[in-house]
N, CA, C and O of each residue as an XYZ file, in Angstrom:
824
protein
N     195.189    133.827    191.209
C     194.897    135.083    190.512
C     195.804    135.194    189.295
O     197.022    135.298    189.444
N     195.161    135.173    187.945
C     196.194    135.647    186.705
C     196.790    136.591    187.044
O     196.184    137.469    187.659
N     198.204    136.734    186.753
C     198.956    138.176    186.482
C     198.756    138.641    185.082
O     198.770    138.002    184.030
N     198.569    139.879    185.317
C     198.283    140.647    183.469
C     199.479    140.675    182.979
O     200.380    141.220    183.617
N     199.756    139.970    181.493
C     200.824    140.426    180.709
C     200.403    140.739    179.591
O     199.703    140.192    178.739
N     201.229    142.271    179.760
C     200.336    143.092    178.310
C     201.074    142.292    176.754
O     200.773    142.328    175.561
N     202.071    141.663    177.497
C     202.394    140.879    175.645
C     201.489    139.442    175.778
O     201.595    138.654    174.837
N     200.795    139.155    176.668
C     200.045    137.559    176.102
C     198.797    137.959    174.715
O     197.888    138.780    174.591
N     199.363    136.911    173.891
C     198.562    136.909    172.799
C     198.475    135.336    172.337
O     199.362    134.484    172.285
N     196.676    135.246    171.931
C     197.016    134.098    171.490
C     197.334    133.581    169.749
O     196.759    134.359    168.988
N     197.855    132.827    169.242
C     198.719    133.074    168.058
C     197.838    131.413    167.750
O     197.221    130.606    168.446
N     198.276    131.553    166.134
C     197.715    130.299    165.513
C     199.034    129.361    165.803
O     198.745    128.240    165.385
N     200.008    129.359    166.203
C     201.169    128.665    165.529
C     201.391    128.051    167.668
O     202.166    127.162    168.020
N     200.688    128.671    168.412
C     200.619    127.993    169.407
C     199.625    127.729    169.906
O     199.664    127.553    171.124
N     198.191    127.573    169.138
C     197.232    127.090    169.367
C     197.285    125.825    168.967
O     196.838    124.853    169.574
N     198.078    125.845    167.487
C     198.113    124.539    166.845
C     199.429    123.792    167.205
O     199.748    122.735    166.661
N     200.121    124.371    168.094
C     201.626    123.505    168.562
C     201.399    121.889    168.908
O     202.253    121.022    168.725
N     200.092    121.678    169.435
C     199.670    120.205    169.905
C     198.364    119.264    168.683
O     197.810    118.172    168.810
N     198.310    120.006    167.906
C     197.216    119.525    166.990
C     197.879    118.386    166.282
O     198.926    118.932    165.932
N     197.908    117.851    166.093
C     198.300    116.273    165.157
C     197.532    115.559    164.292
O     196.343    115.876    164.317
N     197.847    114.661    163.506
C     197.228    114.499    162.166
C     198.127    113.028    161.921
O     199.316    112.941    161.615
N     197.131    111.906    162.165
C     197.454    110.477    160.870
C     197.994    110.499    159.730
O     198.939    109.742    159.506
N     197.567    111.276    158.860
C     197.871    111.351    157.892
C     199.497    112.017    157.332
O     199.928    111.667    156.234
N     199.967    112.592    157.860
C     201.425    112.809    157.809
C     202.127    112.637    159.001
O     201.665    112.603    160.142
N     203.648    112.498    158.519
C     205.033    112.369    159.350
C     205.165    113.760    160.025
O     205.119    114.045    161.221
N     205.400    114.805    158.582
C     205.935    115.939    159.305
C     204.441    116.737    158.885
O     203.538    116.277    158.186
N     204.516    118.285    159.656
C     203.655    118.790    159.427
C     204.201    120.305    159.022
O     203.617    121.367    158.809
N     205.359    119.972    159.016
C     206.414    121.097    158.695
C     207.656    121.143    158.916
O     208.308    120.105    159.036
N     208.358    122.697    159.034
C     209.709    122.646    158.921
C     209.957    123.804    159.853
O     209.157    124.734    159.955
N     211.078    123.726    160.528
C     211.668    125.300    160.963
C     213.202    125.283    160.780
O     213.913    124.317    160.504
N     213.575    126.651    161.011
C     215.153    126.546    160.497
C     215.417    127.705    160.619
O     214.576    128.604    160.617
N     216.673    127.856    160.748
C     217.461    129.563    160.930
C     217.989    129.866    159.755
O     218.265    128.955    158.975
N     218.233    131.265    159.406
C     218.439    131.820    158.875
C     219.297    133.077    158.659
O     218.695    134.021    159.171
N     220.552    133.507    158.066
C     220.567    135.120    158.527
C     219.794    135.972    158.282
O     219.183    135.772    157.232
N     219.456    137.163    158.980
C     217.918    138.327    158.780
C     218.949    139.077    157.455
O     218.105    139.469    156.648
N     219.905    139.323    157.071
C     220.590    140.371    156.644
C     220.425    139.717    155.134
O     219.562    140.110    154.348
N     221.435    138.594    154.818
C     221.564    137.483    153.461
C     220.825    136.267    152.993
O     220.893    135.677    151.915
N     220.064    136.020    154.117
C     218.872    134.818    153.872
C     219.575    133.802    153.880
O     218.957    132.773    153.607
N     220.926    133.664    154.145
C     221.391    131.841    153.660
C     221.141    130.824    154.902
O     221.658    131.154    155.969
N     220.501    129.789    154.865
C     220.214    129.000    155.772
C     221.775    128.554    157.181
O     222.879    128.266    156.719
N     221.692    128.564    157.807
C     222.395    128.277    158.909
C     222.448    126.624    158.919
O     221.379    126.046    159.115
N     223.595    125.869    158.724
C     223.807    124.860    158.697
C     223.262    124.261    160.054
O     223.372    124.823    161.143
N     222.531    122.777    159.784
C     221.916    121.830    160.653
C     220.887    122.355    161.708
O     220.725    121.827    162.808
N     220.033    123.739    161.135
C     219.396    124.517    161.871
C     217.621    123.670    161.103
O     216.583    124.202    161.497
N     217.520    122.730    160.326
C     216.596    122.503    159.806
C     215.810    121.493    160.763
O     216.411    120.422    160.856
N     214.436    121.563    161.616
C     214.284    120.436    162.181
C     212.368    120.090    161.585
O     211.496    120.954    161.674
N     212.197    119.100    161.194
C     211.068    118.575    160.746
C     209.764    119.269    162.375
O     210.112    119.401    163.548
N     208.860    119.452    161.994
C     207.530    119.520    163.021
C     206.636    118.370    163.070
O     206.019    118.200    162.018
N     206.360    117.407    164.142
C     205.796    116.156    163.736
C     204.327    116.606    164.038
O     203.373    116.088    163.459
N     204.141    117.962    165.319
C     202.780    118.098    165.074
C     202.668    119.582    164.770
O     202.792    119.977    163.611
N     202.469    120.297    165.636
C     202.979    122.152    165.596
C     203.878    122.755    165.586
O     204.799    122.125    165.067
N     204.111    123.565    165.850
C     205.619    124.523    166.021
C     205.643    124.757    167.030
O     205.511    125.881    167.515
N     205.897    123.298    167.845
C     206.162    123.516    169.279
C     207.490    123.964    169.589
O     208.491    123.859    168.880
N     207.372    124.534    170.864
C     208.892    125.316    171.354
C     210.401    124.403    171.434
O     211.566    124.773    171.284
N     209.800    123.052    171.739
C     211.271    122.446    171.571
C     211.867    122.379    170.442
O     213.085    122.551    170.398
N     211.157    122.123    169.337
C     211.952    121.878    168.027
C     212.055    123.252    167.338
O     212.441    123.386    166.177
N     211.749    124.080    168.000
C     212.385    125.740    167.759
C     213.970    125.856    168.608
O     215.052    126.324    168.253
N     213.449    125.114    170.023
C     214.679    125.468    170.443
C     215.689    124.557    169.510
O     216.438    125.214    168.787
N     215.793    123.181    169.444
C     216.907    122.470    168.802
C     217.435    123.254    167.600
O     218.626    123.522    167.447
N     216.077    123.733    166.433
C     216.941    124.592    165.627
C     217.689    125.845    166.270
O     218.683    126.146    165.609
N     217.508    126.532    167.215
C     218.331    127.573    167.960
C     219.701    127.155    167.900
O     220.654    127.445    167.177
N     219.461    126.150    169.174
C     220.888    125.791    169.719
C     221.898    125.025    168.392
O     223.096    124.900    168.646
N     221.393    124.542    167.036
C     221.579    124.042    166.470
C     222.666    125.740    165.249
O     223.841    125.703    164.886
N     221.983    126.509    165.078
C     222.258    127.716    164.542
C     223.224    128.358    165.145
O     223.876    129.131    164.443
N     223.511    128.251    166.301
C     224.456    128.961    166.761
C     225.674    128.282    167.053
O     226.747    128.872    167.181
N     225.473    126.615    167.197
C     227.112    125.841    167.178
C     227.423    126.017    165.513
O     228.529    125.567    165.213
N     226.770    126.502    164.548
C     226.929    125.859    163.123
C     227.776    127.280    162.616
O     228.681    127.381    161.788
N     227.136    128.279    163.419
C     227.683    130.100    162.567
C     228.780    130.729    163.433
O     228.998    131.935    163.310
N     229.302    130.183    164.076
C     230.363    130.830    164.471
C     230.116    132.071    165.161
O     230.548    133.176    164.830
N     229.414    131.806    166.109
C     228.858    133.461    166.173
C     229.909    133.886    167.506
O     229.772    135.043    167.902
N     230.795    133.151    168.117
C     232.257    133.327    169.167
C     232.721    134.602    168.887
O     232.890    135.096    167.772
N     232.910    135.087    169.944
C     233.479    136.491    169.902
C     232.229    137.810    169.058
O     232.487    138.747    168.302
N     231.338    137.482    169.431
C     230.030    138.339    168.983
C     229.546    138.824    170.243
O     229.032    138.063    171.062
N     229.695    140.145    170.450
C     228.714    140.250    171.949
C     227.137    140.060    171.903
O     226.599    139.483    172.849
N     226.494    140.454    171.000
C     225.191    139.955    170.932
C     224.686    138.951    169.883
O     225.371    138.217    169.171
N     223.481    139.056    169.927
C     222.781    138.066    168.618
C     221.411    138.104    168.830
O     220.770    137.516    169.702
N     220.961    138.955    167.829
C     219.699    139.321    167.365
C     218.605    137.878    166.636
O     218.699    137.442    165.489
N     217.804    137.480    167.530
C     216.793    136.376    167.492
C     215.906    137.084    166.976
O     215.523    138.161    167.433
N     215.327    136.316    165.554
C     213.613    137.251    165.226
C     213.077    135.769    165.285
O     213.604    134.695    164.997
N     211.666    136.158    165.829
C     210.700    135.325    165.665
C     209.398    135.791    165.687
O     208.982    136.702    166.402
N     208.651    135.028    164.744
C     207.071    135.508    165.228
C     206.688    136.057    166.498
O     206.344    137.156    166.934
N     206.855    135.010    166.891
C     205.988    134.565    168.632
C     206.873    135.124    169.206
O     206.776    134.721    170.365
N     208.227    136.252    169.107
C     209.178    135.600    170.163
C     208.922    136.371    171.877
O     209.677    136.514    172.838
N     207.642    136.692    171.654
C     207.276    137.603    172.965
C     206.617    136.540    173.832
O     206.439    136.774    175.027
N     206.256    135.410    173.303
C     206.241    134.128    174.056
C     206.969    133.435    174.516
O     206.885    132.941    175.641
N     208.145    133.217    173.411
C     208.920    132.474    173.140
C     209.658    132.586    174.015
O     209.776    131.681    174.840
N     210.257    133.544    174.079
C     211.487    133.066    175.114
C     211.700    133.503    176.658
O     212.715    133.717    177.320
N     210.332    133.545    176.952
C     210.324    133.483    178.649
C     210.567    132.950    179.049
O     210.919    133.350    180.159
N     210.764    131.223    178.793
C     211.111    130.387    179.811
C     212.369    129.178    179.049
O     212.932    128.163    179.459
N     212.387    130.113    177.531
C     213.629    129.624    176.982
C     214.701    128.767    177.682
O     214.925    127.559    177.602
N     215.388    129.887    178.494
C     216.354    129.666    179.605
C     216.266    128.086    180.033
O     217.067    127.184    179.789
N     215.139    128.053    180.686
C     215.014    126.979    181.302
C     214.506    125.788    180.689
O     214.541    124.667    181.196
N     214.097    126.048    179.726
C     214.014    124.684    178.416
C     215.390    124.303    177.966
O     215.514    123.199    177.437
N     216.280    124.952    178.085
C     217.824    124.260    177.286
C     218.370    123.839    178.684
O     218.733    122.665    178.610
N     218.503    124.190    179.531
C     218.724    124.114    181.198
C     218.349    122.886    181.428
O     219.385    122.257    181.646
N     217.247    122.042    181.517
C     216.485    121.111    181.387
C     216.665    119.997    180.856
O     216.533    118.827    181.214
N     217.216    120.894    179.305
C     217.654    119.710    178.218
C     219.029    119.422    177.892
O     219.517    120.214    177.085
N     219.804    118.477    178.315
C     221.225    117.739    178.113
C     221.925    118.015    177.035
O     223.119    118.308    176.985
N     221.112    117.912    176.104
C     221.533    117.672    174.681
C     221.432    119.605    173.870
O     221.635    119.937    172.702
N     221.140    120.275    174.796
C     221.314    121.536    174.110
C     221.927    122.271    175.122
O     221.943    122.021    176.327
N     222.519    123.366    174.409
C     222.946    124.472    175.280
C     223.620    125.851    174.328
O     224.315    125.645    173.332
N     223.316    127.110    174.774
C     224.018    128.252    173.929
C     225.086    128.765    174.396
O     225.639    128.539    175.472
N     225.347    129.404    173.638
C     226.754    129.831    173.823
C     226.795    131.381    175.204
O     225.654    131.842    175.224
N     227.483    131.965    175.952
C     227.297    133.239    176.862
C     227.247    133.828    175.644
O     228.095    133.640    174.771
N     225.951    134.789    175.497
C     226.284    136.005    174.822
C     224.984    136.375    174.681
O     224.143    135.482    174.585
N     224.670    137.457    174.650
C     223.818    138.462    175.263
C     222.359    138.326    173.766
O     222.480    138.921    172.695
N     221.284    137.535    174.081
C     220.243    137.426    172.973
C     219.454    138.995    173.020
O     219.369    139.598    174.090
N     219.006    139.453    171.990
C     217.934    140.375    171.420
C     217.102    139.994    170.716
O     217.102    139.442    169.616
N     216.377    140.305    171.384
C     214.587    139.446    170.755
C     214.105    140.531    170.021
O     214.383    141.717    170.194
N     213.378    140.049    169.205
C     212.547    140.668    168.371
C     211.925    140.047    167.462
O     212.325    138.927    167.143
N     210.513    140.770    166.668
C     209.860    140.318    165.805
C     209.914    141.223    164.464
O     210.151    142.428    164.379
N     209.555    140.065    163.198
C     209.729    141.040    162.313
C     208.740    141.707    161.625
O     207.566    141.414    161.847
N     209.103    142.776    160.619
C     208.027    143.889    161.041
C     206.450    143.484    160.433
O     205.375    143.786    160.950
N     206.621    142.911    159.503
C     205.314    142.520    159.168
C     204.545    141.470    160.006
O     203.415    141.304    159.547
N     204.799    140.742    161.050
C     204.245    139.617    161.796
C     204.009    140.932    162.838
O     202.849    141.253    163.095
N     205.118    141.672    163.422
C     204.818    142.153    164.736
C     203.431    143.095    164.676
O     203.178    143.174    165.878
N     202.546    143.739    164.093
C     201.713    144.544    163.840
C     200.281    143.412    163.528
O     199.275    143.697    162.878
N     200.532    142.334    164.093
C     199.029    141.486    164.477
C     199.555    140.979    166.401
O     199.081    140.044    167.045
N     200.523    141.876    166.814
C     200.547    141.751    167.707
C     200.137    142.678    168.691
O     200.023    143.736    168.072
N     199.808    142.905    170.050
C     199.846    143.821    170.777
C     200.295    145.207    170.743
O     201.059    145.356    169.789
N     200.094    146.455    171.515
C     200.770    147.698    170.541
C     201.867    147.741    171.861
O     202.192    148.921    171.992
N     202.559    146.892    172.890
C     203.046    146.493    173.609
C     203.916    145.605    173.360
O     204.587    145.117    174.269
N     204.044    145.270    172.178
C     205.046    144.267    171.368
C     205.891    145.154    170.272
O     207.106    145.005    170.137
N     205.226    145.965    169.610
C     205.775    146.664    168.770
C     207.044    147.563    169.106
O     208.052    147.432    168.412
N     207.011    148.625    170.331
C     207.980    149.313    170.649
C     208.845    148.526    171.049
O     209.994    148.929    170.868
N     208.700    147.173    171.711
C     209.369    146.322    172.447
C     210.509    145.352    171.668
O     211.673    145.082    171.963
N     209.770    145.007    170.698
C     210.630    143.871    169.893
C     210.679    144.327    168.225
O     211.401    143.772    167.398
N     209.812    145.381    167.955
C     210.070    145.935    166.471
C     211.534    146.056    166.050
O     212.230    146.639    166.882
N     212.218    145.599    164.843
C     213.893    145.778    164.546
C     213.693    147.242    164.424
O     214.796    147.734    164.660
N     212.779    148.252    164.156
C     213.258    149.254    164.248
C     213.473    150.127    165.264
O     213.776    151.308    165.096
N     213.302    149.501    166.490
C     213.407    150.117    167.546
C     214.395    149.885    168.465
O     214.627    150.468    169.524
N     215.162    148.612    167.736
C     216.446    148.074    168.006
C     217.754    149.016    167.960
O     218.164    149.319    166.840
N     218.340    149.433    168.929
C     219.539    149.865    168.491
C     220.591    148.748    167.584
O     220.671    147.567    167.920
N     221.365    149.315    166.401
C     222.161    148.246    165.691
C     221.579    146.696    164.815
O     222.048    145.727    164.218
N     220.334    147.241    165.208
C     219.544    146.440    164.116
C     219.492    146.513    162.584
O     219.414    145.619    161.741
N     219.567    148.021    162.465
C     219.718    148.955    161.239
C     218.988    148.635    160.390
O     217.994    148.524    161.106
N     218.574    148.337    159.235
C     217.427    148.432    158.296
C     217.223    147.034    158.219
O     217.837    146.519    157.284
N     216.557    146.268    158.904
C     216.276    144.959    158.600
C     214.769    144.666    158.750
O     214.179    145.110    159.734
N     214.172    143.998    157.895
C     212.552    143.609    158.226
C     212.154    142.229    159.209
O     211.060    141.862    159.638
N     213.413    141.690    159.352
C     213.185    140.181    159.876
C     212.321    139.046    159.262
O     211.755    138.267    160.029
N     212.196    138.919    157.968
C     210.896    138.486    156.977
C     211.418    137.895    156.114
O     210.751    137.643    155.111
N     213.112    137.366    156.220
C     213.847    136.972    155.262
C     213.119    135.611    155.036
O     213.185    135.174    153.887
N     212.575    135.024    155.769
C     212.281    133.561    155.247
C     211.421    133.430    154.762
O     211.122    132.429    154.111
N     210.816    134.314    154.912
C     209.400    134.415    154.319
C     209.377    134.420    152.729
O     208.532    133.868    152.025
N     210.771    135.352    152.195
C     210.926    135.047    150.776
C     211.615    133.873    150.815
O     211.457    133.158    149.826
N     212.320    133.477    151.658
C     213.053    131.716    151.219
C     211.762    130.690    150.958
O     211.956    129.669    150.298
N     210.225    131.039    151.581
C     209.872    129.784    151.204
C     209.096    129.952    149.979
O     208.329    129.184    149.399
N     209.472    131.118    149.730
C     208.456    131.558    148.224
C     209.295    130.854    147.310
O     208.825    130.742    146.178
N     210.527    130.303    147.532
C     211.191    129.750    146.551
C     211.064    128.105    147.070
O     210.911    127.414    146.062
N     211.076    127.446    148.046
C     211.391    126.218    149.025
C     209.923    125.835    148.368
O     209.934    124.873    147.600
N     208.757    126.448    148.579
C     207.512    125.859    148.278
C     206.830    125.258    146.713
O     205.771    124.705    146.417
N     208.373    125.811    145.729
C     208.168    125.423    144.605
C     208.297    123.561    144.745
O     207.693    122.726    144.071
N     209.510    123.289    146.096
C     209.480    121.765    145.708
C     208.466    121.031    146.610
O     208.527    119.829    146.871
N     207.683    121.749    146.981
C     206.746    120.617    148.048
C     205.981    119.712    147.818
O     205.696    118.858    148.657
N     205.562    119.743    146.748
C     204.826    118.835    146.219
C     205.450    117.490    145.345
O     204.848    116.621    144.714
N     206.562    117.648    145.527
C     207.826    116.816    145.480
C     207.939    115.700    146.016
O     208.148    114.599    145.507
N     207.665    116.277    148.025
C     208.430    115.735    148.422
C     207.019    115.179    149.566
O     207.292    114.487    150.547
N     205.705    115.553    149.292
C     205.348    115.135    149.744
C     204.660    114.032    150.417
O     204.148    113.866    151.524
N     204.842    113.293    149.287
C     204.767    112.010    149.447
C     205.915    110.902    149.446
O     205.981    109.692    149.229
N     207.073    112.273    149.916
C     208.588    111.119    149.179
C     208.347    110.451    150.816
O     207.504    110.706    151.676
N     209.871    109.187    150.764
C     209.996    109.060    152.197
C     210.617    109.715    152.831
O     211.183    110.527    152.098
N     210.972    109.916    154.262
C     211.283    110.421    155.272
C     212.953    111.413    154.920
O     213.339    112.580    154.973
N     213.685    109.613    154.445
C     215.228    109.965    153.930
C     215.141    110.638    152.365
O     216.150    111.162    151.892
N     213.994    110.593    151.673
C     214.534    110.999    150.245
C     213.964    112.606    150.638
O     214.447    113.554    150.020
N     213.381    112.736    151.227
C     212.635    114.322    151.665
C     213.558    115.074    152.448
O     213.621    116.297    152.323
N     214.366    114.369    153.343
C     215.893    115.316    153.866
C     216.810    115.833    153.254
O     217.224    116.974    153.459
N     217.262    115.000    152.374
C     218.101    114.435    150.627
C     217.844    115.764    150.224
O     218.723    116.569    150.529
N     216.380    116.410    149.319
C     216.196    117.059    148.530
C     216.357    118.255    149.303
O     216.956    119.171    148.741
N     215.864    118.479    150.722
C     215.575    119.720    151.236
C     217.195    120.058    151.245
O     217.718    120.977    150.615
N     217.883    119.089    152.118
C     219.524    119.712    151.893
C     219.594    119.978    150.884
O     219.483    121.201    150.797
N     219.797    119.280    149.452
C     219.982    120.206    148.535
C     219.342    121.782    147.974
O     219.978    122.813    147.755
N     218.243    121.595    147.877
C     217.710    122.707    147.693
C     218.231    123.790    148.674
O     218.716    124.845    148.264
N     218.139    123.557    149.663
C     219.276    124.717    151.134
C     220.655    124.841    150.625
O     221.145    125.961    150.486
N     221.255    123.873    150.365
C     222.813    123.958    149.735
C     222.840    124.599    148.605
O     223.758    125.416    148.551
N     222.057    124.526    147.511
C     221.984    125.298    146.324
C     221.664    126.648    146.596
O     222.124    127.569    145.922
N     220.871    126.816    147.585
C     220.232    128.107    147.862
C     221.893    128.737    148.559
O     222.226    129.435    147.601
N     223.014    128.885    149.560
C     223.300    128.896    150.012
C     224.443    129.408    149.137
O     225.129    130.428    149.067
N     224.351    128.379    148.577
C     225.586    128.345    147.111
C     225.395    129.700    146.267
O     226.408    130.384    146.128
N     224.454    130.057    145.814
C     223.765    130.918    145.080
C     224.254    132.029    145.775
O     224.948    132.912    145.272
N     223.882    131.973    146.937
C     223.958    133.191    147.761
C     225.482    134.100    147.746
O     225.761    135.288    147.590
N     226.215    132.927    147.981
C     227.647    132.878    148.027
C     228.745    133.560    147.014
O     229.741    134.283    147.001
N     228.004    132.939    146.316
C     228.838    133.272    144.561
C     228.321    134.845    143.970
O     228.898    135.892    143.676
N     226.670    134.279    143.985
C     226.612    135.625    143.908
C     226.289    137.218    145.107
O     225.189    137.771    145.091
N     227.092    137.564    145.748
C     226.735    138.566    146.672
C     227.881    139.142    146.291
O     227.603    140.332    146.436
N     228.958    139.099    145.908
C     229.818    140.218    145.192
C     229.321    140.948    144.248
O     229.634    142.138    144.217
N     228.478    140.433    143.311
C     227.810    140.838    141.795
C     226.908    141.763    142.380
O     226.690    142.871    141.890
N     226.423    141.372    143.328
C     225.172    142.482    143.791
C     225.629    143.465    144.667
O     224.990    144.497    144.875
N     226.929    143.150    145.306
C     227.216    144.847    145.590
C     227.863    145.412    144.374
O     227.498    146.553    144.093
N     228.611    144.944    143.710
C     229.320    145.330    143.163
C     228.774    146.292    142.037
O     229.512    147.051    141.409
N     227.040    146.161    141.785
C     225.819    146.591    141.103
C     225.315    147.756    141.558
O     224.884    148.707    140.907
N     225.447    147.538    143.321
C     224.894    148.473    143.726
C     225.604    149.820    143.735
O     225.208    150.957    143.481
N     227.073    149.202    144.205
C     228.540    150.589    144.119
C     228.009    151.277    142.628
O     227.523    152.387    142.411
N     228.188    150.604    142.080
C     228.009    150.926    140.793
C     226.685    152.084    140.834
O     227.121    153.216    140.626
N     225.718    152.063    140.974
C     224.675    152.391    141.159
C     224.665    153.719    141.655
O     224.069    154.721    141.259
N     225.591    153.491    142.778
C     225.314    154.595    144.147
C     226.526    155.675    143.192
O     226.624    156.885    143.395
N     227.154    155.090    142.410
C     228.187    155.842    141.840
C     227.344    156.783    141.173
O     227.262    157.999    141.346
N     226.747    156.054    140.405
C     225.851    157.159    138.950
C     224.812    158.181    139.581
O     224.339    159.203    139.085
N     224.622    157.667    140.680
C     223.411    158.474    141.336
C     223.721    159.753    142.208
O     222.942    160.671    142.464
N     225.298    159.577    142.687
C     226.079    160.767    143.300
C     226.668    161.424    141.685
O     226.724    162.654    141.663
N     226.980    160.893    140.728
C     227.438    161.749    139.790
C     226.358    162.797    139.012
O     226.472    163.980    138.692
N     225.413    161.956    138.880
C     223.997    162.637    138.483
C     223.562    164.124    139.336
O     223.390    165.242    138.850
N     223.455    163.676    140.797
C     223.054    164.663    141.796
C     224.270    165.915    141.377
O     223.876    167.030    141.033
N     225.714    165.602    141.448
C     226.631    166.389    142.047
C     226.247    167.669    140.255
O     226.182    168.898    140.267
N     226.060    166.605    138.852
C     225.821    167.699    137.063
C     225.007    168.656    137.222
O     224.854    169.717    136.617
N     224.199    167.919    138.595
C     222.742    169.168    138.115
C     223.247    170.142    138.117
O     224.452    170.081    138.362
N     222.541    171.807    137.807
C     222.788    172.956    138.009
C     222.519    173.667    139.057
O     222.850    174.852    139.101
C-alpha cells in the first residue's frame, strides 16, 4: 500500500537524474554557494555525467561544508530546489558512503522562493526562507544570477577537453569570488551612505 506524502512531487531534474546522452561527458554542473553573497564555496563544483542525481549533490554538500568553515555554527541553512525530496534519506546516503561525511550540526532545509511555488502548497509553509526563523530576507535564487553570468562562457568550453573545461570554470569561480571580495566593502559602504541621505531627508521634511 503507498503511504501519502503530501510533499511527493514529480520534478524535471529527477525525472531526468538517469537520462544519458553519447554525445557528451558532462551534462552539467552543481555547486554551492552562499544564499546571502553568492561566492562559490571552494571544491563544491562537481560535473553531472547524466542528471542531477542525488549523489553528486551530495559530494558537492559534503564538499561545501569541509571547504567554509562552518565549526562552531549551530545551524546551516541548505536551499535546494528539490530539497523536499532531497534529503529524506540524505542521512543514509553519506552513512553508506566512506568517502563523505558532515559535520554535527543541525541542517535547515528549504527551498527558494521562486522554485518553491511550482511546488505543493505543503512545501511552501514548510521550506519557504520566509517562514524560516533567522533566515531573514533571503530568496535562495543566488545562483540563479551566478549562471546568468557562468553561461556567458559555455560555449567555450563546450567542446574544450575535460582538463581545459575545469581550468576555465575554476577561473571564472575564482574571478567571480575575487570580485566579490574586493568589492563588498564598496557596496556597503554605498549603501550606509544611502541609508544616511534617506534618514536625513525623512528627519528636513516639515
Amino acid at each position: 500500500m503507498h503511504k501519502f506524502d503530501p510533499e511527493e512531487s514529480h520534478f524535471r531534474a529527477i525525472g531526468e537524474a538517469n537520462s544519458s546522452t553519447k554525445l557528451k561527458d558532462v551534462n552539467g554542473i552543481v555547486v554551492h554557494a552562499c544564499a546571502r553573497h553568492g561566492a562559490y564555496c571552494p571544491g563544491s563544483l562537481v560535473d553531472l555525467p547524466l542528471g542531477e542525481k542525488q549523489a553528486c549533490v551530495d559530494w558537492s554538500h559534503c564538499a561545501a561544508c569541509r571547504t567554509t568553515r562552518i565549526s562552531g555554527l549551530a545551524k546551516l541553512m541548505l536551499i535546494y530546489d528539490i530539497m523536499c525530496q532531497y534529503w529524506k534519506r540524505l542521512a543514509q546516503r553519506i552513512g553508506q558512503n566512506e568517502h563523505l561525511n558532515l559535520p554535527q550540526i543541525q541542517l535547515e532545509k528549504a527551498i527558494g522562493l521562486f522554485h518553491v511555488h511550482g511546488h505543493k502548497q505543503a512545501c511552501l509553509f514548510r521550506y519557504a526562507t520566509s517562514f524560516i526563523p533567522g533566515a531573514a530576507m533571503v530568496d535562495g535564487e543566488i545562483l540563479e544570477t551566478n549562471w546568468g553570468v557562468l553561461n556567458r562562457i559555455s560555449k567555450s568550453v563546450r567542446t574544450a577537453t575535460l582538463a581545459h573545461r575545469a581550468e576555465v570554470l575554476d577561473d571564472h569561480m575564482n574571478d567571480h569570488n575575487w570580485k566579490k571580495l574586493v568589492g563588498i566593502g564598496m557596496s556597503f559602504w554605498l549603501h550606509r551612505c544611502q541609508n544616511i541621505t534617506d534618514v536625513a531627508g525623512m528627519q528636513s521634511r516639515p
